[in-house]
C-alpha positions in Angstrom: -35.1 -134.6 13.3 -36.2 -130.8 13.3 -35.9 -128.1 10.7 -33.2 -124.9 11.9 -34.7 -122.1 10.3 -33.0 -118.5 9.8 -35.4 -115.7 11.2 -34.2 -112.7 9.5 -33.2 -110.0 12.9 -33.7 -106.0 11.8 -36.0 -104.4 9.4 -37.4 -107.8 8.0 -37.8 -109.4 11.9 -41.5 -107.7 12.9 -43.3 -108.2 9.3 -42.0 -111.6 9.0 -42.9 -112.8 12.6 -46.3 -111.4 11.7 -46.5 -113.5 8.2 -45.6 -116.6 10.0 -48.0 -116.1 12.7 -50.8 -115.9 10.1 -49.4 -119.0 8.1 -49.8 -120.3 12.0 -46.8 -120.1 13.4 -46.4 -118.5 16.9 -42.8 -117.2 17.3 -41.8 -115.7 20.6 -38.8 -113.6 20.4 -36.4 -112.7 23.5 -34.4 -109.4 23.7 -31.8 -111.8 25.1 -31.6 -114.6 22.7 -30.9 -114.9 19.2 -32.9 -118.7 19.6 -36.8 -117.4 19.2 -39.5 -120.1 20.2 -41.7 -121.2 17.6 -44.8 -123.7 18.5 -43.6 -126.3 15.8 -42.0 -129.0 17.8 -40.0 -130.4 14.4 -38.6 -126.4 13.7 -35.8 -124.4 15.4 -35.7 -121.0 15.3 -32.3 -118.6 14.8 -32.2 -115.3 14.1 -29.6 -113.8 11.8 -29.3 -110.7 10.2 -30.1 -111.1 6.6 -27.3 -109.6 5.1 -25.3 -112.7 6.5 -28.3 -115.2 6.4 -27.3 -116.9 2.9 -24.2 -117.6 4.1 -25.1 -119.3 7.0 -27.8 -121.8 4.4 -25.3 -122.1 2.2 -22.7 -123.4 4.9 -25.5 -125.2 6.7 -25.1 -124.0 9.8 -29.2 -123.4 9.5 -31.7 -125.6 6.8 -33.2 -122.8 5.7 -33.9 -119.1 6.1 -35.8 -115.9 4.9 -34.0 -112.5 3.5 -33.4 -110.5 0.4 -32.2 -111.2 -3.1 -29.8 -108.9 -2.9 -27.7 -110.3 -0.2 -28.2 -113.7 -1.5 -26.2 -111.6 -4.2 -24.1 -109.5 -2.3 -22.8 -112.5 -0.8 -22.5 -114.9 -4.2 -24.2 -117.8 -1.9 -25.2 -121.0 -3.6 -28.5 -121.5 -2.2 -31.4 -123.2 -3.1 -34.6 -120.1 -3.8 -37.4 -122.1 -2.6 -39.6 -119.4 -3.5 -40.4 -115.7 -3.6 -42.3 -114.2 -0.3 -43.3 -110.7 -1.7 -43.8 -108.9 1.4 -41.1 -106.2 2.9 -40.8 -103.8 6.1 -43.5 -101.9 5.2 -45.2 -103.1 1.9 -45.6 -105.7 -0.2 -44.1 -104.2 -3.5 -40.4 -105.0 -4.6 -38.1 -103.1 -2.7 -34.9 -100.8 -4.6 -31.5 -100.2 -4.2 -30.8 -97.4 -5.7 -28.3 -94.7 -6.5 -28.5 -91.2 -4.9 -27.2 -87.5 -4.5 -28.1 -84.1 -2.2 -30.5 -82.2 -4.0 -27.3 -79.4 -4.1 -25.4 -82.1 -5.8 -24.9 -81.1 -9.8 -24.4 -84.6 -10.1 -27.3 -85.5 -12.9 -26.4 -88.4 -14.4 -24.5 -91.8 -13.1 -21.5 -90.8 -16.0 -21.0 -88.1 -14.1 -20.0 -90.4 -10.6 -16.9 -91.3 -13.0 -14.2 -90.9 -10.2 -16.6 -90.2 -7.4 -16.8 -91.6 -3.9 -19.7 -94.0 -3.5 -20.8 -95.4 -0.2 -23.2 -98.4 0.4 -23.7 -101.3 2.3 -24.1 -103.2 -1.3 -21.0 -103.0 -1.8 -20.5 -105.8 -4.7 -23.8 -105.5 -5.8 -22.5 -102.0 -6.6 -19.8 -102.9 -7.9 -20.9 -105.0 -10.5 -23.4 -102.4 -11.3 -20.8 -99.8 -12.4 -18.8 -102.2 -14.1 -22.0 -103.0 -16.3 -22.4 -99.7 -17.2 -18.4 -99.0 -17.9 -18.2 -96.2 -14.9 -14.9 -96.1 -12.8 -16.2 -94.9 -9.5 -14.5 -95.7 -6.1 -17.3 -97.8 -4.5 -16.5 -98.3 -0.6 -18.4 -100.0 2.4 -20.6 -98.1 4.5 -21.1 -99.7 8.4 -24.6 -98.1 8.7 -25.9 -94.4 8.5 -25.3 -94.3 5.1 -27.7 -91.4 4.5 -25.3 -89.1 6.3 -22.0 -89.8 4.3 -23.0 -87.2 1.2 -22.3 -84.6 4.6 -19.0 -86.0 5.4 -17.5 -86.2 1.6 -18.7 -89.0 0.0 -20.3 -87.8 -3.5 -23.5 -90.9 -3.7 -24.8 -93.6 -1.6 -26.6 -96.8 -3.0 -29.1 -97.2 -0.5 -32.1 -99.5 0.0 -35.9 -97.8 0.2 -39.3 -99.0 -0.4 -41.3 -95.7 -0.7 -38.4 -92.8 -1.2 -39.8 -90.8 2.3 -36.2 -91.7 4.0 -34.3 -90.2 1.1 -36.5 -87.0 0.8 -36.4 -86.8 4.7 -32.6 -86.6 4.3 -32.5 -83.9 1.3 -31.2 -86.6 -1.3 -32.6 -87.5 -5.0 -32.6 -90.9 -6.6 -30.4 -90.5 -10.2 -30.9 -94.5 -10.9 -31.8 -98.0 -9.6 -29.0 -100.2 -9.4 -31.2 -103.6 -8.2 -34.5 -104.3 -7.1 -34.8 -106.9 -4.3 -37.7 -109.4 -2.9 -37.8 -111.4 0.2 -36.7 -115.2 -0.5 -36.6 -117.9 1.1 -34.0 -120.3 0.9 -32.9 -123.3 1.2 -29.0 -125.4 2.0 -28.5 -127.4 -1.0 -28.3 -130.8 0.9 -31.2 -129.9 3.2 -33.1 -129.3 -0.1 -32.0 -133.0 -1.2 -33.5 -134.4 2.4 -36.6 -135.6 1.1 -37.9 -135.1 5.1 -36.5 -131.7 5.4 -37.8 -130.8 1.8 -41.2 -132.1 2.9 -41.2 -129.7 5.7 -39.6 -126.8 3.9 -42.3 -127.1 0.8 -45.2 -127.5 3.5 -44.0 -124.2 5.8 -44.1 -122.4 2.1 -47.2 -123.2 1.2 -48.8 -121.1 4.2 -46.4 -119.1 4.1 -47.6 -118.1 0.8 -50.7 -118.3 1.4 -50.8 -116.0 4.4 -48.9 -113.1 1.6 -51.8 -113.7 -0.7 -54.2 -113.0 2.2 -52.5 -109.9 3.1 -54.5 -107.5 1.1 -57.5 -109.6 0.5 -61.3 -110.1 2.4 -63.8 -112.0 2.2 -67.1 -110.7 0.9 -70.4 -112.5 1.8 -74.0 -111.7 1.3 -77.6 -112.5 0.5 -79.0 -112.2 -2.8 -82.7 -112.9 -4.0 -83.0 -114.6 -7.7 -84.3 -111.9 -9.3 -81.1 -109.6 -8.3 -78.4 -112.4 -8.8 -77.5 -111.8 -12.4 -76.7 -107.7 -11.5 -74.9 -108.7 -8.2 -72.4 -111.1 -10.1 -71.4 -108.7 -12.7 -70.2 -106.0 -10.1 -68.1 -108.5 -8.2 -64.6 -109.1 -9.2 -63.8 -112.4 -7.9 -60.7 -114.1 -7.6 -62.2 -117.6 -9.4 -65.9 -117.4 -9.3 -67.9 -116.6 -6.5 -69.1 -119.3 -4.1 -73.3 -118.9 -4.8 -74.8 -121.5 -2.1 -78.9 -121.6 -2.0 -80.6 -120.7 1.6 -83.5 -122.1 3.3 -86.1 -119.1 2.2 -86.6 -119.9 -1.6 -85.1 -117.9 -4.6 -82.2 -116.7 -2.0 -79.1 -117.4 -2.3 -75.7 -117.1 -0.7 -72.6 -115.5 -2.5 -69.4 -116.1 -1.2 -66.1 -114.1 -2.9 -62.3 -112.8 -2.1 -61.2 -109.9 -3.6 -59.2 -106.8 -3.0 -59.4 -104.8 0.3 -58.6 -101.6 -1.6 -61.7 -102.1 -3.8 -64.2 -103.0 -1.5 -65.4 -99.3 -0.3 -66.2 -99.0 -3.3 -68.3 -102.1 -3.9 -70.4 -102.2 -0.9 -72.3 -99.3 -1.7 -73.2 -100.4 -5.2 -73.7 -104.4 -4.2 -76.4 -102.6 -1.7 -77.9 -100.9 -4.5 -78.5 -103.9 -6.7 -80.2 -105.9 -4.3 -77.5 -107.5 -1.7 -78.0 -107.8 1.8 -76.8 -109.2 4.7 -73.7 -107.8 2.9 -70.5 -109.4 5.5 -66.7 -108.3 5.0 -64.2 -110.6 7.2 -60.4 -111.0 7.3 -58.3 -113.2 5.7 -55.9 -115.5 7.5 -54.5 -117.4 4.3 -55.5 -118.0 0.7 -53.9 -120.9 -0.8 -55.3 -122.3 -4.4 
């Protein structure tokens, strides 16, 4: 028995090989095949798109597959959400859909799209999202370059971004959010109710999410005498506690903590000052509790 898993192919297909490489997973994509190799001998690889990979879970053509809440809503599928991987294209925040005009545009407001041309790829999504808020607007299907449509007559787009720089780039202004969006991974209904496949399925997610948690973590190791323990402790933030192992020279000790790569410039300099040494920052594969 092996597991068919959905690889998501496009923006999602580089961060997520590199995820599942650190969960450690080795996946070996060819320019000519849409079936990757992956060094699990009980897993099979396909790649999708993920704006059609809940349909292909929920018809179970594939087990199980990765891609975005919002085309697991786009497409209504009846999936199982195994669980939330919060890692995108190019960060690990939430990523938006959201609603936007040229700078020119004296379009302020989303009442004011009342009657407008919208163009997205989301096209339900959309949908639903003026009907919410009460707003006839004539909501069509964009095939792609959707950036460029405000220049050929359409009044808004509803278009995905994680930092905004695209938009900007393309002389456009966000009005409103219409969804935000994480990566998911999912899961065929009777696959789910394989106890086997379910087995698999929960042990693949467990690295999974363990090699997300890792992603903007170190390690922080170093020696600290007895007398400087007690002001070393209180400047590291640690994740649980810090591991504090004794060494062979007496009144030393080792201290052994995870925290944030972001704050760790900052640390170093003052865990020298109260008395560390030895002080040793290393990667992070996965951190799994």
């Amino acid at each position: 028995m092996k597991l068919k898993i959905g690889i998501p192919k496009g923006s999602l297909q580089e961060s997520t090989i590199r995820i599942f490489k650190k969960a450690g997973f080795n996946i070996i994509v060819s320019d000519r095949s849409y079936f990757p190799y992956i060094d699990d001998d009980k897993m099979e690889a396909v790649m999708f798109r993920a704006q059609e990979m809940s349909r292909y879970v929920e018809d179970g053509v594939i087990d199980c597959g990765i891609t975005g809440n919002d085309w697991i809503m786009e497409n209504n599928s009846k999936v199982v959400k195994v669980c939330d991987l919060a890692y995108a294209k190019q960060t690990l925040r939430p990523v938006r859909w959201v609603l936007a005009v040229p700078n020119k545009s004296n379009i302020k407001t989303i009442n004011a799209l009342k009657g407008k041309r919208v163009a997205t790829e989301l096209a339900n999504v959309t949908r639903s999202y003026f009907k919410k808020e009460k707003i006839k607007a004539d909501v069509e299907f964009s095939w792609g370059t959707t950036e460029a449509k405000t220049k050929m007559g359409i009044d808004a787009i509803v278009e995905l971004t994680e930092t905004g720089a695209s938009l900007k780039a393309n002389d456009l202004r966000i009005i409103a959010t219409v969804c935000r969006s994480t990566t998911q991974f999912i899961a065929n209904k009777n696959s789910w109710k394989n106890s086997w496949k379910r087995k698999k399925i929960e042990e693949l997610t467990l690295l999974l999410k363990g090699a997300i948690l890792a992603e903007d973590k170190v390690g922080l190791k170093m020696n600290v005498s007895q007398k400087n323990l007690k002001k070393v402790l209180s400047i590291l933030p640690a994740m649980k506690k810090p591991t504090i192992s004794c060494l062979s020279q007496k009144k030393w000790y080792d201290v052994d903590t995870i925290i944030s790569e972001s704050v760790v410039k900052r640390l170093i300099p003052k865990l020298k000052r109260a008395g560390a040494q030895g002080i040793i920052e290393y990667p992070l594969n996965k951190v799994i509790f």
